[in-house]
N, C-alpha and C positions, 0 to 999 in steps of 0.2 A: 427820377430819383437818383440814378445810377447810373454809370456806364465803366465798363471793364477794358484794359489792355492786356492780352498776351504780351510778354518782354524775353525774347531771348539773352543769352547770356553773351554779355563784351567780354571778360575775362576772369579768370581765378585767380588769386595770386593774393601774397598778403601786403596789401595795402588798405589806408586806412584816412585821407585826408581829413577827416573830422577831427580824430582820438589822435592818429600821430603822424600829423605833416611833415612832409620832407624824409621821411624814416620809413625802415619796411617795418608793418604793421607785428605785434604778436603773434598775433592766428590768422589764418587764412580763411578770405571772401570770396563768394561770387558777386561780382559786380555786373550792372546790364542798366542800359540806356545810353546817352551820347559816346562818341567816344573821344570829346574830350580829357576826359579822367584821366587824371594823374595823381603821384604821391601826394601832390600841392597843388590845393584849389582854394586860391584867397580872392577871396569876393570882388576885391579893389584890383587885381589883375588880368582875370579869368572872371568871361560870360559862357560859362557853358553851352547857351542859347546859342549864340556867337560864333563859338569856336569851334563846335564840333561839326563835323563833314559828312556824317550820317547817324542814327540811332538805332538800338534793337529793341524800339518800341513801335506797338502797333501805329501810335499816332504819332506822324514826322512830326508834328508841332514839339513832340517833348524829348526834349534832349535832358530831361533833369538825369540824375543818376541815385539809383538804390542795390544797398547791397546790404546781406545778411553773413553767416558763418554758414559753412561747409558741413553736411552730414557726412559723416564715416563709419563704416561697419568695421566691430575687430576681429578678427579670427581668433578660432582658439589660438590659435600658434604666436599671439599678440604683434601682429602686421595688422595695418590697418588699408582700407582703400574707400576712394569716395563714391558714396551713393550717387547716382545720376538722378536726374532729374528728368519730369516729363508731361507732357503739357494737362493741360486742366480741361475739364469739363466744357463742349461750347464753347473751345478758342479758336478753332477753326475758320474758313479753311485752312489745310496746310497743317502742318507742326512745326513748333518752333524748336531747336537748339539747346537744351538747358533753360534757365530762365525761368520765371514766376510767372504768377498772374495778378495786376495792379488793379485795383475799383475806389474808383473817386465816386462816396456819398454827398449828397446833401444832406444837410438837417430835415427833420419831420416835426410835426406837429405829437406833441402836446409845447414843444421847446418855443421859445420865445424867441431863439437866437435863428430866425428864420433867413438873413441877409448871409451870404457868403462869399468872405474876401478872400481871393486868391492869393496863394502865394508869394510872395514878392522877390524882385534879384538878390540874392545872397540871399536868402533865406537858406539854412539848414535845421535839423534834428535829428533825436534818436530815440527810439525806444528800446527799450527791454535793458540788462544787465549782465552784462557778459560773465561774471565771478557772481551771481546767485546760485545756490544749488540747492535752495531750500523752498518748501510752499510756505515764506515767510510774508506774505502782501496779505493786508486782512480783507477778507468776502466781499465785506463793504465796498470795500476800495476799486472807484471806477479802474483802474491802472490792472487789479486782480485777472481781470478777463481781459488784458492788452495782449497777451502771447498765449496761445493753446495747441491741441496737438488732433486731428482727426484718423481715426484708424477707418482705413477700407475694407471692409469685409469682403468673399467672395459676390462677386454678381450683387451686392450689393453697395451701392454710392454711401451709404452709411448715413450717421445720422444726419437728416436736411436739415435740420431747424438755424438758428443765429449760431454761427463758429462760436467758440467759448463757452456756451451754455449747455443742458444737459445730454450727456453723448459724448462729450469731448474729453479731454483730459488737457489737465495742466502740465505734464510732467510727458517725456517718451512714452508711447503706450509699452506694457510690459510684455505686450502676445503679440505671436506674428500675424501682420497686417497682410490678409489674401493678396489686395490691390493697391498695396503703397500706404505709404503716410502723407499727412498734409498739415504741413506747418501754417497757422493762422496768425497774423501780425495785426494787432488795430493800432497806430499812431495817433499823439494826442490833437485835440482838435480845435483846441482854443489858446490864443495865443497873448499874448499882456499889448499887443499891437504897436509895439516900441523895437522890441529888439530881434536883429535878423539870425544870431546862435547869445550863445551866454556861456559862460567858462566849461560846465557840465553837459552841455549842447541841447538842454531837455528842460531847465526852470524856464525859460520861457515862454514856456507852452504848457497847456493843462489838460487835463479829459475834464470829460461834464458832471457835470454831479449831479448826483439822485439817485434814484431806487435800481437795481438792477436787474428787476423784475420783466418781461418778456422782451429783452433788448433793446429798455430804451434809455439804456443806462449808456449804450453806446449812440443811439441812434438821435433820440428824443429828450435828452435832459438839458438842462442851462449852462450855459457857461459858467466860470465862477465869478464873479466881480474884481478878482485880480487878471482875471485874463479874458477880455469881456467878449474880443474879436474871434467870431466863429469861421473858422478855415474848414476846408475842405474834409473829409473822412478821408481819411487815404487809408487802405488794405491790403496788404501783402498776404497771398498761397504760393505757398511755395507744395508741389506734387514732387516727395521723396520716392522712387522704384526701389521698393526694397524687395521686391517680387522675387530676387535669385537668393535672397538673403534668408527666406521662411525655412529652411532646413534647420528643423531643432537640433540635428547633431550637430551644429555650426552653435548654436546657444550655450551659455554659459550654463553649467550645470546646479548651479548657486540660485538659480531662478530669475537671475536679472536678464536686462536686454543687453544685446550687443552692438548700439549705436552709440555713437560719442559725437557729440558738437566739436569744432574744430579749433574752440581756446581749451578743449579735456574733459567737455560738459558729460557725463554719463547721463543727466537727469532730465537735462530739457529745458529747465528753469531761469535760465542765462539765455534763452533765446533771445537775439535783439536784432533791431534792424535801424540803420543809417538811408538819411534823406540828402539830398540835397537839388536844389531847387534849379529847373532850367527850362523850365517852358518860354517859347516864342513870344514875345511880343503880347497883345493881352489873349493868345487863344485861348489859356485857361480857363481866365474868368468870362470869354464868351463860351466856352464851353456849360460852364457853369449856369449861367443863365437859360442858354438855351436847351443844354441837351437834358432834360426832367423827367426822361420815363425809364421805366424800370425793367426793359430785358437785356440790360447792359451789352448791349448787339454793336459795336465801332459803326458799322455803315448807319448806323441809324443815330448819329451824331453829326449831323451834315455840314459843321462849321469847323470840322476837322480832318487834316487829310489821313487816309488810311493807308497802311504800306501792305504791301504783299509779304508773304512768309520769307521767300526768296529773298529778299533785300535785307530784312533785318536778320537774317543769320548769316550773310556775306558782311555787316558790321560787327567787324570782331577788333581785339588789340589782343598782341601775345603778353603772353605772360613775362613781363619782365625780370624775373628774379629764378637764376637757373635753379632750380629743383620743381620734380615729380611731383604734379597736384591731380590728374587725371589716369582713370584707366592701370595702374598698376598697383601693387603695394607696396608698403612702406614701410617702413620700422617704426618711425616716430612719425609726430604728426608734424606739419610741417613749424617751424620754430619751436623745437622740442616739447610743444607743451604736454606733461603730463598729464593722466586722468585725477582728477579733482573731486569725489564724489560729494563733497558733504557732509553732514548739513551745515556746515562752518563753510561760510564766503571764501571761494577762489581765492587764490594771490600769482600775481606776476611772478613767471616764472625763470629761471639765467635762462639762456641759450649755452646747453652745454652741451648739443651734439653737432656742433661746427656749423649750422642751419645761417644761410646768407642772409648777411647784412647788407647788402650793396645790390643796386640794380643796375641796370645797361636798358640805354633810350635807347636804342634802335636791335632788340635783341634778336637771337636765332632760337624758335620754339624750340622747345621742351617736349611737350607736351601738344598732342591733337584735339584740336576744337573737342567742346564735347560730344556726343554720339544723338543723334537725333531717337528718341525714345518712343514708339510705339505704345499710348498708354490704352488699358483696356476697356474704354468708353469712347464714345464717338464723338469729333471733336465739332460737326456741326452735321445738318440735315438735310439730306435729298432723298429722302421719300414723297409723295403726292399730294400730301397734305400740309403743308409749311404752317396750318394754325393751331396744328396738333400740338406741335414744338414751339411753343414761341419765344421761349429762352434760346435757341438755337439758331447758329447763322446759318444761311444753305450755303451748301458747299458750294456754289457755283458764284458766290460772292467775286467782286471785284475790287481791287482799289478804286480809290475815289478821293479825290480834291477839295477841298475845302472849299464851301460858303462860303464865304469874310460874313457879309452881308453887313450892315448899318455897323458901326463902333459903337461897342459895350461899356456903358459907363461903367467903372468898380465902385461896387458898393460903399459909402459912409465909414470910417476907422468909429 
């Protein structure tokens, strides 16, 4: 049904090829996967596939690249400094760098759209909306549960059930989180099967329609007849460490929280996430085919290679653009953007605190790789019984090579 990738983090930096090619971006991303990424990645130039020289993704096959906005704590004293990042649940062996954790679904049954067609070259998207700051998406609405927020309690993983549904929260949670937060991304999944982005990078592509009722609103529903081609589920956690940040004398005494998204987001609601597309050759869609069971384990996907931890956090690019994005504070956020609370839409804002427009291809870091995070759950299993756990890799895993095995036809448009 499923198979998951840890993705270390390529770089921070505010860039943006989707929303603003050739330009430094607004607000600042972590980006992670090939490292071909640049300002400017036009389809008809640049194979990402191709051009990139290593990945900080679990599976070499995928050089595609995804990137989200930057969580930042503010202090009272209103400096701000970025949340790290830290691995997830059963990503193990190893820890990775910064970074997310990516889960490519198939469709389920009761959905009819049972065939699924892989991504294709230049394909890109995005989800979510950077200038929302309102819970203004109606319940109904499949898109409503595309971004959510999980709070960790002490010693407890917190709510298990489907990311988005009850337990979660739309909005920053307002208490502090014992064991971090986890930002939950679902991408839309049906596509008009025509066009590889579109002016808005997102009408091309739809979520499914139907009831929302025990997730199969995300999981199990139809495409819609404007976009009939069922793509893959793609899922973004991104694991915030806010763990040094729970001191209430550090919280704002107003009752609010003291995290900010990195275009000025206080609320959460502008969460988004950019795709773009770089898988090898067809592994994806043989992946697709073949890998069908559901403890989303990499080694137990045998038509794709697996990288060792080591490898993919020695895949890094600096940071192009001299200013502080790691490890220190700051006054402003980086390209001035202001806090924007709400409930009236964001708007772009000048660059009034001198914040660099201009980058340099071969630059001298700034800033230190991010810090390898210690999170407080085990990231795979070496105890005696490996069927107790069966969501977990054993730590003694190894890389592994890829099957090819026979050529996977792609499924009928």
């Amino acid at each position: 049904m499923q198979w998951k990738s840890l993705v270390a983090t390529l770089v921070t930096e505010r860039s943006d090829p989707l929303v603003t090619p050739g330009e430094v971006a607004p607000h600042l991303h972590q980006i992670v996967g090939g490292n071909a990424f640049n300002f400017t990645m036009d389809p008809n130039v640049l194979d990402p596939a191709k051009a990139s020289t290593c990945t900080t993704c679990r599976f070499a096959e995928d050089k595609s690249n995804y990137w989200t906005a930057v969580l930042f704590f503010k202090h009272p004293n209103g400096s701000y400094i970025r949340v790290p990042q830290m691995a997830n649940h059963n990503t193990g062996p190893g820890i990775q760098a910064g970074g997310m954790t990516i889960y490519y679904f198939q469709p389920t049954p009761p959905t009819k759209n049972l065939n699924v067609t892989a991504f294709a070259p230049g394909f890109r998207m995005i989800v979510g909306h950077p200038m929302r700051r309102a819970d203004d998406i109606p319940t109904a609405s499949p898109e409503y549960r595309s971004t959510s927020y999980r709070c960790f309690d002490a010693n407890d993983p917190g709510n298990s059930g489907v990311p988005g549904f009850p337990g979660d929260s739309f909005h920053l949670p307002n208490k502090p989180c014992a064991e971090g937060i986890r930002s939950n991304i679902y991408f839309p999944q049906c596509w008009d099967g025509v066009n590889l982005d579109s002016p808005d990078h997102s009408s091309h592509v739809a979520f499914p329609e139907g009831p929302a009722s025990a997730g199969l609103q995300i999981f199990g529903t139809d495409c819609p007849a404007s976009h009939p081609v069922r793509l893959p589920l793609l899922f973004i956690e991104i694991n915030w460490d806010t763990r040094s940040f729970n001191d209430v004398s550090l919280w704002p005494t107003d009752g609010s929280q003291p995290f900010v998204f990195s275009m000025g987001d206080p609320t959460g609601f502008g969460q988004h996430a950019d795709y773009l597309f770089g898988w090898e050759g067809d592994s994806l869609q043989r992946a697709m085919e073949v890998c069908t069971g559901g403890d989303g384990i990499p080694w137990n996907c045998p038509v794709l290679t697996t990288q060792d931890m080591e490898t993919m956090n020695n895949c890094r690019q600096p940071n192009k653009i001299a200013e502080v994005v790691e490890d220190e504070y700051i006054q402003r956020l980086p390209g001035c953007n202001p806090l924007q609370e709400g409930p009236v839409s964001a708007t772009l804002h000048p660059n009034d605190c001198g914040a660099q427009t201009t980058w340099v291809a071969a630059p001298t870091p700034v800033t230190a790789p991010p810090a390898i995070v210690t999170p407080p759950w085990p990231v795979c299993y070496d105890g005696p019984n490996p069927a107790s756990n069966p969501l977990a890799p054993l730590c003694d895993s190894k890389p592994t090579m890829a099957n090819s095995g026979p050529v996977v036809t792609p499924a009928p448009l």
